[in-house]
N, C-alpha and C positions, 0 to 999 in steps of 0.2 A: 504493500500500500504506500501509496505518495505521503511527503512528511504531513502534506497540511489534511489531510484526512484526519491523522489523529486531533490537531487540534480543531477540527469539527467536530470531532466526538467531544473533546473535553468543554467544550463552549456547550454542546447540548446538552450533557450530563447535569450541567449545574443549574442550566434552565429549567429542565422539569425537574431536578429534584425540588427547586425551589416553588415550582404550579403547584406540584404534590405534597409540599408539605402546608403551602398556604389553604390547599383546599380544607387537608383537617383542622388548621386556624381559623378559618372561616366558620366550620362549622360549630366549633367551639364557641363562636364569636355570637352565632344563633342562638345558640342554648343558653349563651349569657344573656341573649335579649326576650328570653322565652320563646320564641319562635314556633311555631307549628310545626309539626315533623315533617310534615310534606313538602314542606319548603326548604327542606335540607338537600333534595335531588334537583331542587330549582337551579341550586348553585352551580352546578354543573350545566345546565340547558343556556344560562346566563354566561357561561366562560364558552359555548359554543358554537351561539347563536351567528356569531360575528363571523366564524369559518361558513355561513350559510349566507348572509347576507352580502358578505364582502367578497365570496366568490368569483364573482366578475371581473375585480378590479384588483385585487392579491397576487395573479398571474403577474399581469402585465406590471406591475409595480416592479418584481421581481425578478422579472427579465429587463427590466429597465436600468439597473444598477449592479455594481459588480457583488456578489450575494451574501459577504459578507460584510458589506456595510448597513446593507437591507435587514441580517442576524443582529448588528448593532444598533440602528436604530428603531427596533419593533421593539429588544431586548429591556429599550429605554420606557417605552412603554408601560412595558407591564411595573417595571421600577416604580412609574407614576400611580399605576391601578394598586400594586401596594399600599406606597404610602396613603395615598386615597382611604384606604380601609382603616389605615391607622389612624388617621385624621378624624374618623369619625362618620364617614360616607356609608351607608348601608350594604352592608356583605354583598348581597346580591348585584346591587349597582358596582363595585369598586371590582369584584370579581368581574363583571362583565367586561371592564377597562383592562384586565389585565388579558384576557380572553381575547380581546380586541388585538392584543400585540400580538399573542400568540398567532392567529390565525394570517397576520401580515407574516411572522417568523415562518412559518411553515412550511409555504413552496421554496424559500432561498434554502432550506435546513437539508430539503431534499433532492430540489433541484440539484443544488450544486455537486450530488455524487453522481448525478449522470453528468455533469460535465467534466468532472475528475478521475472519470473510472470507466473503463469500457466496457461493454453490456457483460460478457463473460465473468466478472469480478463482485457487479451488482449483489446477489445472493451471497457471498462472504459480506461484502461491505452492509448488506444491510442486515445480515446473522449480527456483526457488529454494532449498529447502530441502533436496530431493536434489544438485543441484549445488555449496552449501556445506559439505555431509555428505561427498562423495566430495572436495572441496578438502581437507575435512580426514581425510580417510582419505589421500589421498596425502602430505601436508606430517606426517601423525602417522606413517605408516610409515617416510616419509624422515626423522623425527625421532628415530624409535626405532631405525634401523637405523644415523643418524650417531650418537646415544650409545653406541652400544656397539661402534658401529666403533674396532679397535686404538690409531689414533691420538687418537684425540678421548676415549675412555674415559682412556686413560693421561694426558691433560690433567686430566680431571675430578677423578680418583685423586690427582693430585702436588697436587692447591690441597687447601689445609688452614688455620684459622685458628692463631694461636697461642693455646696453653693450654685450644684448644679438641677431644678428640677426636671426632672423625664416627662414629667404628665402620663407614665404608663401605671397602670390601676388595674389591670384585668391578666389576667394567665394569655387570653389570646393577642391583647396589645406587645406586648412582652416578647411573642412567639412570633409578631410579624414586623414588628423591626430586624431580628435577627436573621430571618427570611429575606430581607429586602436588603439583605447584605449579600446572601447567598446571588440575588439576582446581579449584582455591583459584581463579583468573582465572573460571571459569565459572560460580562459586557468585556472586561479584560480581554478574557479567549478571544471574542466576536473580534477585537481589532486585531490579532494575530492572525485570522484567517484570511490565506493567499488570495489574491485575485487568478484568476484559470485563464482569463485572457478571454473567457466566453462573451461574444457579443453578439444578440439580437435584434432585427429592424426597430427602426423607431418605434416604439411602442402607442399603441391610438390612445385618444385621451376623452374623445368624447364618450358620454355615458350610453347613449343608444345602440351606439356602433362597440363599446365593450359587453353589452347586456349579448349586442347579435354573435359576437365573436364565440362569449363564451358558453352559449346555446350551440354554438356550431360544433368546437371542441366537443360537447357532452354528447351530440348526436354522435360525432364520432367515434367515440368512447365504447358508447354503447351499442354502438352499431359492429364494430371489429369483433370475432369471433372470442379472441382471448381475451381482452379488453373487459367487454361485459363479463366474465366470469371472475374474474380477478376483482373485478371493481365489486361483483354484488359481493363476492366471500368478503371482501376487505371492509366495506359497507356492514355486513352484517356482524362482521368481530368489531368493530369499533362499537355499534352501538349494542353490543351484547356487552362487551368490557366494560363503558363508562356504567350500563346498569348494574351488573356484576360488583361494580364498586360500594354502592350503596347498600346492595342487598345482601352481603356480606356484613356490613354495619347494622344491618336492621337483624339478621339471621344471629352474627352473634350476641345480641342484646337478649332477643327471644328464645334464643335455642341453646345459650351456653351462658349467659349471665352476665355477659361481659360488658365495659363500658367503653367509651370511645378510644381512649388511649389504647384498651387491648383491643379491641374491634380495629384499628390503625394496622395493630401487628399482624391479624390475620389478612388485612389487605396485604398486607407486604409477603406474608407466604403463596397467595396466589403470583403474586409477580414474581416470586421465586420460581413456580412451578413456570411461567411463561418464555423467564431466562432460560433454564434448561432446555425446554423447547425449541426455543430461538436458535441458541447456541447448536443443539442436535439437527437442527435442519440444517444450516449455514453447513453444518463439514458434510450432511449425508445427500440434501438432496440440491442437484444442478438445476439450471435455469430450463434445463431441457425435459427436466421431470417434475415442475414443480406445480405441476394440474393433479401428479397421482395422491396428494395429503387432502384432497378432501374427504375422505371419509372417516378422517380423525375429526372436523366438525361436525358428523352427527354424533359421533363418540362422546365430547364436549357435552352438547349438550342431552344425554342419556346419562351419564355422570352427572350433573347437573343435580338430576332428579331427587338423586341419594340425597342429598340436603334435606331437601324436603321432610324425610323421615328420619333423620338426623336429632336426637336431642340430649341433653346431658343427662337428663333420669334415664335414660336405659344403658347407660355406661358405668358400670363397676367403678366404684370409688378407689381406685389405686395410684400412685405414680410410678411411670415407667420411662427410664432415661431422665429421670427428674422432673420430669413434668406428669400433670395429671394428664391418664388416660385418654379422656374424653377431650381434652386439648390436643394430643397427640392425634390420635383419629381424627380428628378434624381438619390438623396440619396436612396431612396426608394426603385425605380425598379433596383440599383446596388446593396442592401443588398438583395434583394430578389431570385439575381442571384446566391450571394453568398450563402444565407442560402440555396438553395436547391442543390449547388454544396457542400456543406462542408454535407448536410446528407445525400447523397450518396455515397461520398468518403468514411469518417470514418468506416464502417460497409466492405465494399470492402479492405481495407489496413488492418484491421484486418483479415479477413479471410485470404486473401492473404500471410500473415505474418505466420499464424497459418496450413495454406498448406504447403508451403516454412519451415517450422523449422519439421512437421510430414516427407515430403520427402526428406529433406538433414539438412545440418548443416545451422545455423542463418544466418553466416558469407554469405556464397554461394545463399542462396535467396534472400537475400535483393541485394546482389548484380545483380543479374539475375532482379530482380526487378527493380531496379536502370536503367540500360541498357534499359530496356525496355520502360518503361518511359520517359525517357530523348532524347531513340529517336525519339519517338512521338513527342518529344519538339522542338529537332532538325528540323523533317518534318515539323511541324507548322509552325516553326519560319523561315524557310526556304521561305516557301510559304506567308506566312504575308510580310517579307522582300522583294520578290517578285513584290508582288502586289504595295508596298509601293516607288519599284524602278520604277515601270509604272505608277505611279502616277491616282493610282485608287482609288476613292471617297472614304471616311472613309465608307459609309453608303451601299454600294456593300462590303467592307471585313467584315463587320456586317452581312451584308444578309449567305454569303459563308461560316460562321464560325458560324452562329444560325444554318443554318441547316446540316452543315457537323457534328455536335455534335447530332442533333436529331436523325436522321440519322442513325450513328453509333452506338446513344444507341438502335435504335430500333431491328438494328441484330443482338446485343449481346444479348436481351432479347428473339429475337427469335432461336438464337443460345442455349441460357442455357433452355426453352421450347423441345426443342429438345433433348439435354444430359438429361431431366429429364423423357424423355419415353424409353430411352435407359437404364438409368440406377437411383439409388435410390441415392440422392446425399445428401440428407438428413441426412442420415446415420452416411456419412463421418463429421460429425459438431459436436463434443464432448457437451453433454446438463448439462455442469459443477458439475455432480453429480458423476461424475466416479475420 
């Protein structure tokens, strides 16, 4: 790999661990203002709205400047939707600001590996940069869930300088200053990241003609044999994951007793289980085979299910390896969800990527990309929020979410079955000897 690959990784590591660990600040921040429960998965539809909205014009932004100063000034962004929250601006609004940056960060985060790397390598580089991405989803949730844990927030709370007042009074104010340092570390990286020398046409500026543009891109998208299969799997893991996230907070509240700072750590063991994954695709499967891992997402979700009937009273009171039982068994079957959601994604985002850059510019597919995705997330989260406003059992939105995931992967598998007696799709998958 090229030197500045890696410092694309370390500039993106410390962006999301910092999104992931303000998210559990944030929610902390709800519970300090009483908040309804159901407005806990808002948080998330508010930080993603903006990849939906600003799809049109995130491309072309993106392809307009060299992409790592595009990484540095979105990066600055989210700095501002921070501080925002610290200020006193309401969770859901100030998240939305940082949300905002991210979804401008996003096609330069991506883009820029297909301009740095030749299709043959994509699937390594992105085994890499999703297995960095969920490191730092887990170390940013274990970081947001130890800031605002009892003991460590009351640490943060008693240091004070003299002559100097903080104005910080709550465990989550506390927790997102020091987050809004982690975002400060990642702007560093963002200016160390090389220019690639990539340059494309003028970029249009009017809004009509970027609405037609990126209408056009999405036909295309969706119209290429591979293209739409990649994009629906990729579409459907994002918005399974961002639910996943919540419904693990809610699951282990109801089903293991646990509170948010440990309901933080079981999120982080699913992202362990999706590293593994990542990492296991990235060495096992090539760019040329990377349509055969769908039917680990109906696996995904058929594992899923097990949740559901998942609960601490039918677990023998023991510890084993140090921990209780029923905490262990649950570590287990949540890296297992993981690991077989992170080696089906990896192999699909590379393809998908490597479609996206053969039929248009970096910039415009990942964006296309982006959109698509996120409104999946949007739908999910919409529908989880929902359920959670009607005060529906954790173990009913388990059942309705294992199998709306099997489900879906079963017609995409029968859908790409289909496109491959119509046409040779094979083909279209560069075998990195050209």
């Amino acid at each position: 790999m090229k030197r500045g690959f890696y410092t694309i990784m370390a500039a993106q590591f410390f962006s999301s661990l910092a999104d992931n660990a303000l998210l559990i600040a944030a929610i902390a921040l709800l519970r300090e203002l009483d908040s309804p429960d159901w407005t806990t998965p808002l948080l998330k539809l508010f930080f993603v709205i903006s990849y939906v909205v600003l799809a049109a014009f995130v491309g072309a932004f993106a392809d307009a400047y060299p992409k790592g100063r595009v990484m540095f000034m979105t990066n600055t962004i989210k700095i501002a939707g921070c501080m925002m929250m610290f200020a006193g601006l309401h969770p859901l609004m100030a998240y939305a600001v940082v949300g905002f940056g991210a979804a401008a960060y996003s096609p330069a985060k991506y883009g820029i590996l297909t301009e740095l790397l030749p299709p043959e390598k994509l699937v390594v580089a992105n085994g890499w940069i999703e297995g960095l991405t969920v490191s730092s989803i887990i170390l940013g949730v274990l970081l947001g869930g130890f800031l605002v844990s009892p003991k460590i927030s009351a640490s943060l709370l008693s240091f004070d300088l003299p002559g100097l007042h903080t104005a910080i009074d709550t465990p989550a104010e506390s927790a997102i200053l020091i987050i809004a340092t982690v975002y400060l570390i990642a702007a560093l990286f963002n200016l160390r990241i090389p220019d690639t020398g990539a340059r494309y046409p003028r970029q249009e500026t009017n809004p009509l003609r970027l609405f037609a543009d990126f209408a056009h891109c999405c036909a295309v998208l969706w119209k290429d044999k591979l293209g739409q299969i990649s994009l629906a799997v990729t579409t459907l893991f994002w918005g399974a994951g961002a639910t996943l996230q919540f419904i693990v907070l809610k699951w282990a509240e109801k089903a293991l007793g646990l509170g948010l700072s440990q309901g933080a750590y079981l999120q982080a063991v699913v992202a362990i289980g999706i590293a593994g994954g990542a990492i296991a695709a990235a060495a096992r499967i090539p760019l040329r085979q990377s349509l055969s891992v769908l039917r680990f997402g109906v696996a995904m979700g058929v594992v899923v299910l097990v949740l559901a009937a998942y609960h601490r009273e039918f677990i023998p009171d023991i510890r084993v390896l140090g921990l209780p039982l029923y905490l262990l068994l649950a570590s287990i079957l949540l890296i297992t969800v993981g690991a077989m959601a992170g080696y089906f994604v990896v192999p699909m985002n590379a393809l998908l990527q490597h479609r996206g850059h053969v039929l248009m510019s970096a910039g415009h597919s990942i964006a296309v990309q982006n959109f698509n995705e996120n409104l999946g997330i949007l739908v999910m989260l919409l529908f989880y929020a929902s359920l959670i406003w009607l005060d529906a059992p954790v173990q009913l939105v388990i059942v309705f979410f294992g199998l709306f995931v099997a489900g879906s992967m079963l017609l995409v598998i029968k859908k790409h079955r289909t496109n491959q007696q119509a046409f040779d799709s094979v083909a279209l998958i560069p075998d990195g000897k050209h």
